[in-house]
Legacy VTK file of the C-alpha trace (Angstrom):
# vtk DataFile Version 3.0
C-alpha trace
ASCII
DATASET POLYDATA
POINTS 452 float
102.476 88.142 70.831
104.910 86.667 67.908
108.371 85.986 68.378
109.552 89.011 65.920
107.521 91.326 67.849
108.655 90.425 71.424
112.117 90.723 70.158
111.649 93.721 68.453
110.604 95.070 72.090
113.270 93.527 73.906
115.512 94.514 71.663
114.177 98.517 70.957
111.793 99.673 73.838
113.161 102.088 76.357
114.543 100.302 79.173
112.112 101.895 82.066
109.030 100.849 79.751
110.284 97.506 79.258
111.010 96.690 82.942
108.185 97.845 84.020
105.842 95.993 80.803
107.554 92.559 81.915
108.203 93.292 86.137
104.180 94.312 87.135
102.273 91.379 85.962
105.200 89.113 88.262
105.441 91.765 90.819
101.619 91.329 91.266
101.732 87.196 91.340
104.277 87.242 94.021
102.363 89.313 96.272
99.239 87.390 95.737
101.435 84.186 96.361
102.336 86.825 99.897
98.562 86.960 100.832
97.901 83.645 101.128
100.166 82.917 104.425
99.930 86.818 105.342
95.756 86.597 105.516
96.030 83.330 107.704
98.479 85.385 110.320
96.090 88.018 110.104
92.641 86.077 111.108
94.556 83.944 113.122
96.275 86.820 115.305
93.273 88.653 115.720
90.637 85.393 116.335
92.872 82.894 117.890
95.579 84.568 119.422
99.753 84.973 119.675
99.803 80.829 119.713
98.451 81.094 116.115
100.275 83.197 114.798
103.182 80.784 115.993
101.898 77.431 114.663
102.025 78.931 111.382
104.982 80.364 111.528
106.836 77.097 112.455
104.575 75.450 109.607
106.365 77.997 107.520
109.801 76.506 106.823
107.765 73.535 105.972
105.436 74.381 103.488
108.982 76.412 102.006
110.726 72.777 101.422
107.730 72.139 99.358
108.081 74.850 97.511
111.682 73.771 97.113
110.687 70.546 95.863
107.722 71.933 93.206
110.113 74.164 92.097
112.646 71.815 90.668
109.480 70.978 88.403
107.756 74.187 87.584
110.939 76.349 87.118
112.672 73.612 85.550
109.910 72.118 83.600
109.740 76.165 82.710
112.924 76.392 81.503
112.781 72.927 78.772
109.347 74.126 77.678
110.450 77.938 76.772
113.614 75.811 74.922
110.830 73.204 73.039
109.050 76.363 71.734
111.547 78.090 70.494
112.474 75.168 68.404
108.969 74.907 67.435
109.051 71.234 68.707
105.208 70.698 69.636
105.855 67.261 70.323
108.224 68.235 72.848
105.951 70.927 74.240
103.265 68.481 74.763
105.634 65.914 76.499
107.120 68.533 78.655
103.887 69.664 80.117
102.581 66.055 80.403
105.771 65.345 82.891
105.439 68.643 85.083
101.620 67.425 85.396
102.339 64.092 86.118
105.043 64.862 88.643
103.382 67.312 90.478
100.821 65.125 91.097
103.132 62.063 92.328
105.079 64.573 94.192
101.799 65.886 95.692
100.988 62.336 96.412
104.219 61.529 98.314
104.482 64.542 100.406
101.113 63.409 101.748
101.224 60.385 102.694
104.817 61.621 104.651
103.633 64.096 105.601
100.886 62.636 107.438
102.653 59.658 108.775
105.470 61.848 110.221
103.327 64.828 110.771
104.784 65.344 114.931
108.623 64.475 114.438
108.456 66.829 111.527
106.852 69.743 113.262
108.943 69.470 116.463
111.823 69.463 113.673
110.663 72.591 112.038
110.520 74.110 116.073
107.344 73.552 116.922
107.161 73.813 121.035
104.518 71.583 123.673
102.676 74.986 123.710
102.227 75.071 119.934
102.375 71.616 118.717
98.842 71.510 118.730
97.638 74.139 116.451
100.632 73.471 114.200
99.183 69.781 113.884
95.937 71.192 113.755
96.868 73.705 110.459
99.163 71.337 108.880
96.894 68.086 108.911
94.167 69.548 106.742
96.670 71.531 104.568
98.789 68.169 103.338
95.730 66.617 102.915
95.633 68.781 99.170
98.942 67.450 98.649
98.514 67.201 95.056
96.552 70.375 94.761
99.176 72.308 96.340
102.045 71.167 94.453
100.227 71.239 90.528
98.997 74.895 91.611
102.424 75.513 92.603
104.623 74.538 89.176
101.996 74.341 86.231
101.350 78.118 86.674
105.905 78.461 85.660
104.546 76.837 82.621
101.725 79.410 81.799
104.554 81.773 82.740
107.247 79.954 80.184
104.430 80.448 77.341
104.309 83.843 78.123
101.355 84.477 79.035
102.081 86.485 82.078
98.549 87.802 82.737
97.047 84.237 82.682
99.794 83.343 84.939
98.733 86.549 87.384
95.240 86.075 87.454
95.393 82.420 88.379
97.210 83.033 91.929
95.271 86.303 92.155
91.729 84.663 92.017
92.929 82.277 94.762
94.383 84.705 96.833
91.232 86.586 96.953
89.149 83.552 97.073
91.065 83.193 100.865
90.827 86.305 101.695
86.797 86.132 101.596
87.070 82.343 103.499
88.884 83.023 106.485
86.787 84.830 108.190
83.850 82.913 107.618
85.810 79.340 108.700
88.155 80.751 111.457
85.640 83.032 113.127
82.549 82.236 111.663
82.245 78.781 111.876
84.680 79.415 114.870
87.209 76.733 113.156
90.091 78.552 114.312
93.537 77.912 112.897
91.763 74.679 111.134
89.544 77.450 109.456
92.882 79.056 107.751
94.023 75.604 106.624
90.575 74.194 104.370
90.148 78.124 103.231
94.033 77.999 101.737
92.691 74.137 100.649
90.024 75.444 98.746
92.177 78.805 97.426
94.699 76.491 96.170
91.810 74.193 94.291
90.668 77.149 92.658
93.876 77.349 91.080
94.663 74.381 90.225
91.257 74.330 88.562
91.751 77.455 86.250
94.941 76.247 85.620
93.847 72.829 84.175
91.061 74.378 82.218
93.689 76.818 80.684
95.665 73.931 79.299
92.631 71.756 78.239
90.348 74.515 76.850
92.688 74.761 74.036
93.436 78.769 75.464
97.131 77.469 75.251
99.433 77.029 72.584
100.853 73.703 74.307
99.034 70.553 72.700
97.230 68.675 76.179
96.421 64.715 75.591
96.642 61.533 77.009
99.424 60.362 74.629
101.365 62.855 76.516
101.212 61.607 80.278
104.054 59.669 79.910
107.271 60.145 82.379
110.458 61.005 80.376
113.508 60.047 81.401
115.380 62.953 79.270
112.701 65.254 79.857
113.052 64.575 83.914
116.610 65.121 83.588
116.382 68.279 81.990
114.071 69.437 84.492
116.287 68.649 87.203
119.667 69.932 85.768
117.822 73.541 85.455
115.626 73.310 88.418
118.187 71.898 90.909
119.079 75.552 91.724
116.317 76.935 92.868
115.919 73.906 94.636
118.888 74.624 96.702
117.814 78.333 97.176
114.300 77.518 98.830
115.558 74.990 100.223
118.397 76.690 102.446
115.948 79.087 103.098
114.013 76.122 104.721
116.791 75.457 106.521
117.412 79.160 108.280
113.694 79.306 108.942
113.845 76.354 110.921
117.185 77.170 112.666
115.875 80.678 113.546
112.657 79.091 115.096
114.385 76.419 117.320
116.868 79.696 118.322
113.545 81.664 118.394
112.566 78.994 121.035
115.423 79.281 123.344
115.955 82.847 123.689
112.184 84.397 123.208
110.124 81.153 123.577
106.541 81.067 121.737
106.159 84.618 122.140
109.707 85.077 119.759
108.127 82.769 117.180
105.159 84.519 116.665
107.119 87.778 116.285
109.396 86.796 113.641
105.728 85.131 111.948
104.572 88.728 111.273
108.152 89.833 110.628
108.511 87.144 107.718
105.258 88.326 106.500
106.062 91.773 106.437
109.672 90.759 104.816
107.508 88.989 102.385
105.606 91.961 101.078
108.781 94.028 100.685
110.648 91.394 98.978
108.105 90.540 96.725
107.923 93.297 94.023
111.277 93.241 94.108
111.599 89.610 92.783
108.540 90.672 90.542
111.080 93.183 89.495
113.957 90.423 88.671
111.381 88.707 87.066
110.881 91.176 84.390
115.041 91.862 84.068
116.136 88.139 82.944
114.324 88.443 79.720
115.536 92.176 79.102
118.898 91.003 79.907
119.428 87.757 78.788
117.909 88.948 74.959
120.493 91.629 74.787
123.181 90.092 76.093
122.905 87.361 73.831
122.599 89.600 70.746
125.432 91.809 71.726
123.659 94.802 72.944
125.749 95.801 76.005
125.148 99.021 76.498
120.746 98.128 76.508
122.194 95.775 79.385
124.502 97.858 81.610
121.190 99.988 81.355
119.182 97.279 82.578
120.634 96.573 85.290
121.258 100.218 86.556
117.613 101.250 86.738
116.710 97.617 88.524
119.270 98.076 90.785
117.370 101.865 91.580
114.027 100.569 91.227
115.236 97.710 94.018
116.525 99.760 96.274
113.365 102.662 95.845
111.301 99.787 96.699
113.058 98.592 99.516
113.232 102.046 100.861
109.624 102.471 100.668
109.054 99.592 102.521
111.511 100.374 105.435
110.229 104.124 105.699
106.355 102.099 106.457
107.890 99.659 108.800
110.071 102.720 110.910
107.362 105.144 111.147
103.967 102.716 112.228
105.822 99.783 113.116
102.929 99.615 115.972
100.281 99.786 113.990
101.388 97.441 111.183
101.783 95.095 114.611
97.477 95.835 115.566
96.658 94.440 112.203
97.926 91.330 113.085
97.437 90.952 117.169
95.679 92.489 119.867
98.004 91.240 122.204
99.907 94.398 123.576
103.299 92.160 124.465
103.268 90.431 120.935
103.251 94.056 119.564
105.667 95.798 121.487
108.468 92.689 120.636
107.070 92.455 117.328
107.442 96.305 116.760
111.124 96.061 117.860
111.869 93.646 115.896
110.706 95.103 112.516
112.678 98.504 113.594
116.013 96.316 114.386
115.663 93.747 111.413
114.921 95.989 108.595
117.716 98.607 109.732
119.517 98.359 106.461
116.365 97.109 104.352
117.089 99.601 101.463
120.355 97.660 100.284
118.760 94.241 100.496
116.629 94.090 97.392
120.175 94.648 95.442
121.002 91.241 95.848
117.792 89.373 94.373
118.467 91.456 91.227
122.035 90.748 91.137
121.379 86.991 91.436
118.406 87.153 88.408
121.257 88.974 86.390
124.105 86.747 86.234
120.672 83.860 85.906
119.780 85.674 82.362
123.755 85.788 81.590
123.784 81.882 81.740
126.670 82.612 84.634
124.957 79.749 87.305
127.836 80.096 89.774
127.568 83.783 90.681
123.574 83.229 90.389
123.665 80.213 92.925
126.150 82.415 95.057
124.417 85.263 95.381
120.948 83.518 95.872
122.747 82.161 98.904
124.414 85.073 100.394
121.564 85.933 102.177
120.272 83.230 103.384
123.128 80.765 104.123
126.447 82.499 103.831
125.284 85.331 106.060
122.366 85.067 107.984
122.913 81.420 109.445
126.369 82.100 110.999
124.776 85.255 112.391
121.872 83.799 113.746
124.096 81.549 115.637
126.915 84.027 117.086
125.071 86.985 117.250
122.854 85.648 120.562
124.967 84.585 122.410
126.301 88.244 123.331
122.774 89.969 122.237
120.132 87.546 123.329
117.032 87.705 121.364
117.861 91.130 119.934
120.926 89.625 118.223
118.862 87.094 116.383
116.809 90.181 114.966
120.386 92.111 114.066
121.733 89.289 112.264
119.107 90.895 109.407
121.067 94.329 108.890
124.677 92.738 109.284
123.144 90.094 106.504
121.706 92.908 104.691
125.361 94.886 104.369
127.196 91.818 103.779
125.362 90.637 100.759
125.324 94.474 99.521
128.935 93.987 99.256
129.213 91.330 97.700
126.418 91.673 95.236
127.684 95.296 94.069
131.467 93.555 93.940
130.580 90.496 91.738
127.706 92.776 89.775
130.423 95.598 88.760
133.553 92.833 87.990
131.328 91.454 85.534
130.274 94.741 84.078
133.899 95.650 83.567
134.189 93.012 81.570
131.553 93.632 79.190
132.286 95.906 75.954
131.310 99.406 76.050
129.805 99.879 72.639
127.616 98.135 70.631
128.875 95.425 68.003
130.396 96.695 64.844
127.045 94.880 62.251
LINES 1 453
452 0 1 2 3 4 5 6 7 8 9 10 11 12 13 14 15 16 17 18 19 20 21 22 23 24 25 26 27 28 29 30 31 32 33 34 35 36 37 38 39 40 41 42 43 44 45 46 47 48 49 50 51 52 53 54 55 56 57 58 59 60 61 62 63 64 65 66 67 68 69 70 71 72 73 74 75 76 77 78 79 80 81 82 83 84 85 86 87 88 89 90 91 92 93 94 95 96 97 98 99 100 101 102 103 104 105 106 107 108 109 110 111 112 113 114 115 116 117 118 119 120 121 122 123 124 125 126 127 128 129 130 131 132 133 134 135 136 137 138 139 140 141 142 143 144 145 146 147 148 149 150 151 152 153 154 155 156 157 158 159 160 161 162 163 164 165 166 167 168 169 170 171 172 173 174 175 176 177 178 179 180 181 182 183 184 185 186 187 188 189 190 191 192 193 194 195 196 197 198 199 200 201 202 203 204 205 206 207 208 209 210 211 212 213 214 215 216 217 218 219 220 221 222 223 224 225 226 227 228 229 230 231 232 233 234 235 236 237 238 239 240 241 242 243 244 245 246 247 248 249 250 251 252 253 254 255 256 257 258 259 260 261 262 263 264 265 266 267 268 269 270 271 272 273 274 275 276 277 278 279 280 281 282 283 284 285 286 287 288 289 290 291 292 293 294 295 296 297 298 299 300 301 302 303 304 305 306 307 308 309 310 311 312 313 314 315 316 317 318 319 320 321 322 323 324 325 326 327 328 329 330 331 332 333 334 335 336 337 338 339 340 341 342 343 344 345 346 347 348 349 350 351 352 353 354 355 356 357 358 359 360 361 362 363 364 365 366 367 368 369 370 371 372 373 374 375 376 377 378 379 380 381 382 383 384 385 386 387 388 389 390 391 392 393 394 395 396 397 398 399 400 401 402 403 404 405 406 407 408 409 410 411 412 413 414 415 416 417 418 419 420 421 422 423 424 425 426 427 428 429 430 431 432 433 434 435 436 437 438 439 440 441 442 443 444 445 446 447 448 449 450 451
């Protein structure tokens, strides 16, 4: 699409339409990027059992760091590529992509050979216990062993993103989503492979990827010039990346953090059995969130255009119907998780105890769901107003600000249901302040539209 026409929609297409044009094809990635983990728990639970379900869960916080890491590359390396075409500097483009490639690689590289050589202090870390130490070493081996695979499927498909070509972007972590949900079941039960099964089918998922990503760039389907002369690290470019990415960084990265915090407190007050619970809880969390940050996805560019060209009315609209459309997703997601919490437990485990805990827990954590889409939208609207301390705020509400200090008070008087009500308090908490920093700034905006 040319630049005059995408503007000319930004800047003229009925809100709904618009969020909706730019939210589904993100909304969609993210959930595929859900499946891949979710599927695992799935085969695992039902063909290997509760221990499964909790080696991957304390690989979890693990695999998020990575994320955290990639992401300070693809969202950054995003951000400075969007910037070089704009300027029409193909030069640039071609330098910029060169770097993410080149890093993710190196990066891949690194957290391999790390990985690998700290692969038991690191899981015992993340909260792995004696009983599940083995299947998380088991999982994890063969999954750092496509270091680089995992990290250049991770951050080249921001830049396929930045180009915007969204549906490229979609159908490259689609295809390897459903690549792994045909291999699981032939390498876990199958081939009888077992949590080692999960591991080479997300391998291969994740080569997939990678693959269709590479031949995107070097086919000549993109508009980013792809050549030796390129693959060349730039100091300026690197420093760019990392001024913009650092953020998200952080974000991911706390949420590392509280993952493996709630698993070691997981540990003491439900043992194995409270890991593997909040595994199909995250999962479950996952799918809700997901369209939601789809949704965010598709508000930055609505906002940020007509904010920057004045139109404040276009973006007090914008951020009204997200802020409904979060909390109508949310909603629907809590009203599936109250009413068959039981049987969303089945799909995962046939163990009856792991789905009467796991059942309470999805009723007690996602008490206040509806509110807690709110804040990812807030945080991707003061991102698209250029306002980076608000963003980084509210991107840590959640997470840090709230949750952690909860999920350290709240057991000691509750036990192991006061780890799974540290959710709703979170939830209301970062409402709060969302709605309080989200309607300040509003006030401050103009209420009509720039005299011409």
């Amino acid at each position: 699409m040319k630049r005059r026409t995408r503007s000319e929609m930004l800047e003229k297409d009925r809100i709904g339409r618009l969020l909706v044009k730019l939210s589904l094809p993100a909304a969609v990635s993210m959930l595929a990027h859900a499946v891949y983990n979710t599927v695992d728990t799935i085969f695992v639970g039902q063909w290997v059992g509760t221990l499964g379900i909790g080696a991957i869960a304390v690989v979890l916080p693990i695999f998020m760091l990575i994320m955290a890491v990639t992401q300070i590359v693809g969202i950054g390396g995003a951000s400075v590529l969007s910037r070089r075409m704009g300027a029409g500097n193909t030069q640039g483009m071609g330098l910029t992509l060169g770097n993410m490639m080149l890093l993710t690689v190196l990066l891949g590289v690194v957290i391999q050979l790390m990985g690998l050589f700290w692969l038991t202090p690191l899981l015992r870390l993340f909260g792995a216990t004696e009983a599940l130490l083995p299947l998380s070493r088991q999982y994890f081996q063969i999954i750092l062993l496509s270091g680089p695979l995992m990290t250049f499927s991770m951050s080249i498909n921001d830049a396929v993103r930045a180009e915007g070509n969204a549906r490229m972007a979609m159908l490259t972590v689609v295809a390897g989503a459903l690549l792994n949900i045909v291999l699981d079941p032939i390498f876990i039960y199958v081939l009888k492979m077992g949590v080692r099964g999960a591991a080479v089918a997300t391998v291969i998922s994740m080569g997939l990827s990678s693959g269709v990503l590479l031949l995107y760039f070097v086919s000549g389907m993109s508009e980013i010039p792809v050549g030796l002369r390129y693959l060349r690290l730039s100091g300026h470019v690197i420093k760019e990346m990392m001024s913009v990415g650092s953020s998200a960084f952080v974000r991911m990265g706390a949420m590392s953090f509280m993952v493996a915090l709630l698993n070691h407190t997981l540990s003491r007050y439900g043992g194995d059995m409270g890991i593997a619970t909040f595994g199909v809880v995250f999962r479950m969390l996952s799918f809700i969130f997901m369209p939601i940050m789809g949704l965010s996805m598709g508000l930055q560019p609505v906002v940020g255009f007509n904010y920057g060209a004045g139109l404040f009315p276009r973006v007090r609209q914008s951020i009204k119907w997200a802020l409904i459309a979060s909390v109508i997703l949310a909603t629907a997601g809590f009203l599936v998780v109250l009413l068959f919490p039981e049987a969303i437990m089945k799909v995962f485990t046939k163990d009856p105890g792991l789905v009467t805990s796991g059942s309470n827990a999805l009723r007690l954590c996602m008490f206040f769901l509806p509110l807690a889409g709110c804040q990812v939208v807030g945080a991707a609207f003061f991102q698209a107003l250029g306002k980076a301390v608000p963003a980084l705020l509210l991107s840590l509400s959640r997470q840090v600000l709230a949750l952690i200090p909860l999920i350290v008070l709240l057991p000691r008087f509750y036990g192991l249901n006061g780890i799974w009500l540290s959710f709703p308090v979170a939830d209301v908490v970062t409402f709060i302040v969302t709605m309080a920093l989200v309607m300040g700034e509003l006030r401050k905006m103009p209420k009509t539209l720039p005299v011409p």
